[in-house]
N, C-alpha and C positions, 0 to 999 in steps of 0.2 A: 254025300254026307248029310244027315239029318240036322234041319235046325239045332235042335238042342247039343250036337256035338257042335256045332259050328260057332254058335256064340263063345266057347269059354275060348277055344283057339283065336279067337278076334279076341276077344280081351289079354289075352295072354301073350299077342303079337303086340296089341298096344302098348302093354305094361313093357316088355324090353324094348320098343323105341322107348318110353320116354326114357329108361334105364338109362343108356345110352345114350343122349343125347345129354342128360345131365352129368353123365360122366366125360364125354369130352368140353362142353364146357368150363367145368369146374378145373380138368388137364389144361385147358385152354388158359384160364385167367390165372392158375400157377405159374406156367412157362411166364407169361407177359410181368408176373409179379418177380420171379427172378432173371429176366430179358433188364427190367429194370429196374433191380439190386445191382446185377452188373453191369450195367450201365454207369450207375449213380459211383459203383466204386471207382471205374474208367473218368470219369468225371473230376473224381475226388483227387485221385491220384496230378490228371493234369493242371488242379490245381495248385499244389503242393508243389509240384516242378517247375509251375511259372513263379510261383514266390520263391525259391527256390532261387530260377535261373535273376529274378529281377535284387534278390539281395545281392547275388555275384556282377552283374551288372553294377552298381550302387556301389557294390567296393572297387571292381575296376575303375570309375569315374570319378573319387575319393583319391584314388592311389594317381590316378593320371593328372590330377590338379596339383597336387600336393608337387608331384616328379615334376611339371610345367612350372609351378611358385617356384622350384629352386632354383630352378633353369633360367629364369627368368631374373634371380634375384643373381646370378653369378655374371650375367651378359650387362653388355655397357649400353644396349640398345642403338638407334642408329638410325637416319633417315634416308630419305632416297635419294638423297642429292651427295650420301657420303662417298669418299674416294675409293678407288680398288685398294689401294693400300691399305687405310682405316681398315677396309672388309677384311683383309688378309691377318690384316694383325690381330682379328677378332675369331678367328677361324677355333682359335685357342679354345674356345669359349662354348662350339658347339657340342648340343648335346654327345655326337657318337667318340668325343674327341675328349668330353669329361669324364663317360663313361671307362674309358682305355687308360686315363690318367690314375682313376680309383684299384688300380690292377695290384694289390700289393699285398701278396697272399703269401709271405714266408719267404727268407732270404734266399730260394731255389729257386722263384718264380722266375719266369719271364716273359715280358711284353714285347711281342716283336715289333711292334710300330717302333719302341728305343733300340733294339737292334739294327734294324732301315739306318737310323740316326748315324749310327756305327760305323756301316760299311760305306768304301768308298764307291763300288760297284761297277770297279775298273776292268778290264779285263788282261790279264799279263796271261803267260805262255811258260809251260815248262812241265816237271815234275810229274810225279803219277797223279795229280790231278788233274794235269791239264789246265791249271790256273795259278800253278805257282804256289804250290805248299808241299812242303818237304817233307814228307812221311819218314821217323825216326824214332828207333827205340830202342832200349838195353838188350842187349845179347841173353841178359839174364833175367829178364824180365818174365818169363814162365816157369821158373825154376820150382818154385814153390807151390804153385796152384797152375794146374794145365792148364791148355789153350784150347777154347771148347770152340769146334767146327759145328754148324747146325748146316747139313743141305737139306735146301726145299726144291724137292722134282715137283716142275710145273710148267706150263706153256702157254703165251698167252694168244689170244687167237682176235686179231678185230674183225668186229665185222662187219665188213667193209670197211678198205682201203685201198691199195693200190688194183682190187681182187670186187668183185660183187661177196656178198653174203652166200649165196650157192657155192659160187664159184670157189672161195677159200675151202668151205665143208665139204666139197669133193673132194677139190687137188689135196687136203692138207689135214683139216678138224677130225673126219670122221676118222682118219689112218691114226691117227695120236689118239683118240679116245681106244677106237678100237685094241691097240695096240697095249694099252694103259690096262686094260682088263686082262688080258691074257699077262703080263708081266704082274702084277700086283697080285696076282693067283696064283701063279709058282713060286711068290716066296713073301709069307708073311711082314717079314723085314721090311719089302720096300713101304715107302709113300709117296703120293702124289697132292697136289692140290689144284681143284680149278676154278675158275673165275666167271666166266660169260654163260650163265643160264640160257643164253638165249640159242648156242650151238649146242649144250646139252640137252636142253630138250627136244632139238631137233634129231640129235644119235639119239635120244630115249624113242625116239617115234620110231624107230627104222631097226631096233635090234627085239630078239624073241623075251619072249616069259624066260624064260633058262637064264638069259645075259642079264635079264634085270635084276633076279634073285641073288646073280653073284655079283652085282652093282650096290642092292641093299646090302650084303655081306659086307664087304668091302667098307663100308662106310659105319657100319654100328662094329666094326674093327678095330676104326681108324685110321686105315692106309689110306683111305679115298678122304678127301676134305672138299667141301663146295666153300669158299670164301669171296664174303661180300654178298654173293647172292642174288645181284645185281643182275638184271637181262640181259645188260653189258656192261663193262668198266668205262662208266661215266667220267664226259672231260666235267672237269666240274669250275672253271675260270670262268664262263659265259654261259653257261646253262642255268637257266630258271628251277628255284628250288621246286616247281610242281612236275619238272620235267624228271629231277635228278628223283623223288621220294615215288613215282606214276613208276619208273623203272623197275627202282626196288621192291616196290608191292608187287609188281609181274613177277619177277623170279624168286619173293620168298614163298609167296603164295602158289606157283609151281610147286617149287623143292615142299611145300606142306603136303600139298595135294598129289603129289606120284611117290614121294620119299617118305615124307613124315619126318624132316629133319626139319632143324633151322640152319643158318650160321651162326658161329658166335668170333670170327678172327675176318677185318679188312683185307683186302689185298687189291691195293692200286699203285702200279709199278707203271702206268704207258700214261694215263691224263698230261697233259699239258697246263702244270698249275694245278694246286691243290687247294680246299676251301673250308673254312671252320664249318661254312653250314650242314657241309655233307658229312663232315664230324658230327657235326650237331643229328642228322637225322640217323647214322650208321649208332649211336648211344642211346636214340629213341628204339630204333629196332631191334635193339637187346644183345648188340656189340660190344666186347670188351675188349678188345686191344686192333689195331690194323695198321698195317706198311703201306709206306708211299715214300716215292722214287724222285718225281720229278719237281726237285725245289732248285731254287735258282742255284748256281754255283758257290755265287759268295754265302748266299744264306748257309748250304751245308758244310762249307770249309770253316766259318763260325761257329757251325755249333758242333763242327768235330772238334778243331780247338779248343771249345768250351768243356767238350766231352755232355754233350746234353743233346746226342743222337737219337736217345731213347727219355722219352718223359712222357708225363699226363698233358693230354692239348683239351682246353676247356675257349670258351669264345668271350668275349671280352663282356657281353651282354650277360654274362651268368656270373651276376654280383655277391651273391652269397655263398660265402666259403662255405656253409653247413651243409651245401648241397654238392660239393664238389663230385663228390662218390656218383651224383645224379645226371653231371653234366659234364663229367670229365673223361678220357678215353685213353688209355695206354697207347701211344702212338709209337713206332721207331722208323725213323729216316735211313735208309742204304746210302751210303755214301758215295757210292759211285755207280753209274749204267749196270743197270743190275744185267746178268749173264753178257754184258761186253766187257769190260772190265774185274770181273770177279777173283781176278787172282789179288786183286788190291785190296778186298774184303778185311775189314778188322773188327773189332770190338773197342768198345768206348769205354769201359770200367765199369758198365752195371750200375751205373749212378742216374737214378732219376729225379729226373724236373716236371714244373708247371710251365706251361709255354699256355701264353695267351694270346690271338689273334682279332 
């Protein structure tokens, strides 16, 4: 190539480096100018949410002095040398014990700490209770308005008891699930409900695409019902509320992620002992009504007497009646050993209560 070509092609190599070298620059200090725009608004934002979290802060320590000043202005105080007596007779006084006193939401309510007061909590022998209460009623007493039966086909399955967890799902879980899809598909009519997440997701591992599609059927039907939701039917007497709520996010969050259902109905017929808090978290997890079986004797011969078998059960702590709707949950008690005793089954008049625990 001749001088005189070679010169302009070197000038004209120069001229697009500097081009380019000024055009990613200038790309360069853009990016870094909105690197930290975004930055500054990331910034902004979390300060906004610590003021934010430090005024709710400021009100909870406001409300918790204010709750201590009353608390403190109702107690007789005491020192360490005082009697167990003194202490006992002051017991009146403590906070969980003023809160349970303040329980007085409408002449239906009820606070079962004064029921406890109630019963003698004797144990006598007899009668279809098996505790001495005489089940009796007018010959004519459906004459006018029928006598409505509800059955609920259901089974309930621990897992683990006298059985390992395998060991039940062989001999017993998987035959009843199984069994349960082929009946609830030859006849629209029937229904089923079940309980323990933790054996259906094990039948959900083990059966085809085919079974599952007539599983989701069945359930945007309504013949299939999952209630509670639960990974298992929690005891809930002696179980730590992170134990009982760690459960229930296992099997909701299942049933989201293979189903795409929720629950919205309780069902605890086996615990030993029932607890306002697991009320409390089954009305956090967007629950409106649930059964439970296992209450003391005298407690449910009281409140079939009463006829307040079926009521709203809210927790002694949820002091604002304008949130009832928020904290309160349709609860109904079975009266008797559910599927051992069921020919005893009745109905209470349909009449609901406030029961507070």
């Amino acid at each position: 190539m001749k001088r005189s070509q070679l010169l302009p092609v070197l000038v004209g190599g120069v001229f697009c480096v500097a081009v380019v070298s000024l055009y990613l620059i200038s790309t360069n200090q853009n990016l870094c100018v909105q690197d930290l725009s975004r930055l500054q608004l990331k910034i902004d934002k979390l300060e906004r949410l610590l003021n934010d979290n430090n005024r709710l802060v400021a009100t909870l320590r406001d409300s918790l002095l204010l709750r201590k000043a009353s608390w403190d202005k109702g107690g007789q105080g005491g020192g360490v040398n005082g009697s167990s007596n003194s202490v006992l007779s002051r017991a009146g006084t403590l906070p969980g014990c003023r809160l349970a006193e303040k329980m007085k939401d409408g002449k239906n309510g009820v606070q079962l700490l004064d029921v406890y007061d109630l019963l003698p909590f004797d144990n006598p022998d007899g009668g279809a209770w098996k505790q001495g209460f005489d089940i009796s009623y007018l010959d004519n007493m459906w004459d006018d308005q029928p006598l409505e039966v509800f059955v609920v086909p259901h089974s309930h399955n621990d897992p683990g008891w006298l059985k390992t967890f395998d060991s039940y799902y062989e001999d017993q879980t998987k035959h009843i699930l199984n069994n349960m899809l082929i009946k609830l598909s030859e006849d629209s009519r029937r229904k089923m409900i079940w309980a323990e997440i933790s054996y259906f997701s094990k039948w959900w591992s083990g059966i085809d695409e085919q079974k599952r599609d007539a599983v989701r059927r069945l359930l945007g039907a309504g013949q299939l019902e999952l209630v509670t939701g639960g990974w298992v039917m929690a005891d809930e007497a002696n179980s730590h509320y992170f134990a009982l709520l760690d459960q229930l996010m296992e099997g909701h969050q299942w049933m989201q992620r293979h189903l795409g259902v929720r629950p919205s109905s309780g069902w605890a017929i086996d615990p030993f002992g029932h607890s306002p808090s697991m009320t409390y978290l089954l009305k956090g997890a967007g629950l409106q009504d649930m059964v439970i079986q296992r209450v003391h004797y005298a407690v449910k011969k009281h409140f079939a007497q009463q006829q307040t078998l079926e009521f709203l059960w809210r927790q002694s702590w949820g002091e604002c009646v304008s949130m009832l709707a928020f904290v309160s949950i349709f609860c109904l008690i079975y009266p008797f050993m559910l599927s051992v005793e069921g020919q005893h089954h009745h109905g209470n008049g349909n009449r609901y209560h406030l029961v507070s625990t």
